[in-house]
C-alpha positions in Angstrom: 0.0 0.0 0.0 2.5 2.3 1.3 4.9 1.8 -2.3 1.2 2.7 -4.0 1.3 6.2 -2.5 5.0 6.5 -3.4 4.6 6.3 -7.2 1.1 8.6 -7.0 3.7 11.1 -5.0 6.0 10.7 -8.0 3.6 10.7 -11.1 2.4 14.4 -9.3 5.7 15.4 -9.2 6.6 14.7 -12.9 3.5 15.9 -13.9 4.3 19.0 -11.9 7.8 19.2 -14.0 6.4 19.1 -17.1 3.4 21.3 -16.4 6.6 23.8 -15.3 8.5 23.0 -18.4 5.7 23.2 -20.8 3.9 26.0 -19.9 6.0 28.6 -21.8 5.2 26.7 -25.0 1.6 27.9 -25.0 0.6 30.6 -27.3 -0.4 33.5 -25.7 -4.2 34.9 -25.8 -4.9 37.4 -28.7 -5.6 40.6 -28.2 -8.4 42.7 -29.4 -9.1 43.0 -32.8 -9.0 47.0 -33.9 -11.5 49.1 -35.6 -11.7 47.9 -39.2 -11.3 50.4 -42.0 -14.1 50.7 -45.3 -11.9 49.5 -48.1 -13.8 50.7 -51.6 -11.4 47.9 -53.8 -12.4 45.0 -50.8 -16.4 45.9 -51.4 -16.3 46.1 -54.9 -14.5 42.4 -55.5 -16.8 41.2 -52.6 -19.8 42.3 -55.4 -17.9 40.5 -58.5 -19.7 36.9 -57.8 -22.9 38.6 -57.1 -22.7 40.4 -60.8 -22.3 36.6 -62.5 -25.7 35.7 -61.8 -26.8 38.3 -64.3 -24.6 36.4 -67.1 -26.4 34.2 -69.5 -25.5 30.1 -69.5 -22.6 29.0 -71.5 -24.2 26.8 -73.8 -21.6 24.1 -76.0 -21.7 24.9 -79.9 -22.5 21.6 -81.1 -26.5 20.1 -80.2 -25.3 16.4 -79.1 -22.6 17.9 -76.8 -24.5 17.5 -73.5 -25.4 14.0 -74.4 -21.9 13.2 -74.6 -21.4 15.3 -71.4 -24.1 13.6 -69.7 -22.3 9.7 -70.7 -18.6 10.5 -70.6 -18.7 12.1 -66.8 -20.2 8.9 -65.2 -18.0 7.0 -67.3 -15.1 8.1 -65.9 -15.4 9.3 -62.8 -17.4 6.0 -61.4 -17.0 3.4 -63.7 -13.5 3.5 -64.9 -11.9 4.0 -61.6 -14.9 1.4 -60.0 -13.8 -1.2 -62.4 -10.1 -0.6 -61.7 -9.9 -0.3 -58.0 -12.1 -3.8 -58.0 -9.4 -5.4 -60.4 -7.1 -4.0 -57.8 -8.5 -5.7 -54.9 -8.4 -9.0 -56.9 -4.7 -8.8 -57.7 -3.9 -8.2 -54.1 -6.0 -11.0 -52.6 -4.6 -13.4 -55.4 -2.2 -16.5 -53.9 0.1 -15.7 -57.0 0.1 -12.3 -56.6 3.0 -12.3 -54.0 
């Protein structure tokens, strides 16, 4: 019991130490912001994604473009890497794969 209270004593005391040696690492509180200023050039390219919306929809030249669009994009961003990452898995997990 006694050699218990020993290593409790000594756990305090090291924690203690480091608390000591640590506590100059911390970064101090900040301080209070100041009194912002009314920048014209910050306001006015805060407005330039508002002033999109007023701009017409890009449409492609050709008339079977989005159908392509609308095919190719699944095509290769769920089944091509789909297929590949599952060929993947089965070359790992093969016996004469290693």
């Amino acid at each position: 019991m006694a050699s218990a209270h020993r290593s409790g004593r000594a756990l305090l005391l090291l924690g203690c130490a480091c608390f000591l040696l640590l506590g100059p690492s911390f970064v101090p509180p900040a301080e209070a912001p100041k009194a912002a200023q009314f920048d014209a050039g910050l306001a006015a390219t805060a407005a330039l994604p508002a002033l999109t919306l007023m701009a017409g929809d890009a449409n492609a030249a050709y008339g079977d473009a989005r159908a392509w669009h609308s095919t190719l994009l699944p095509l290769t961003t769920l089944v091509v890497p789909g297929v590949g990452f599952g060929l993947f898995v089965l070359y790992i997990f093969d016996e004469n794969a290693w």
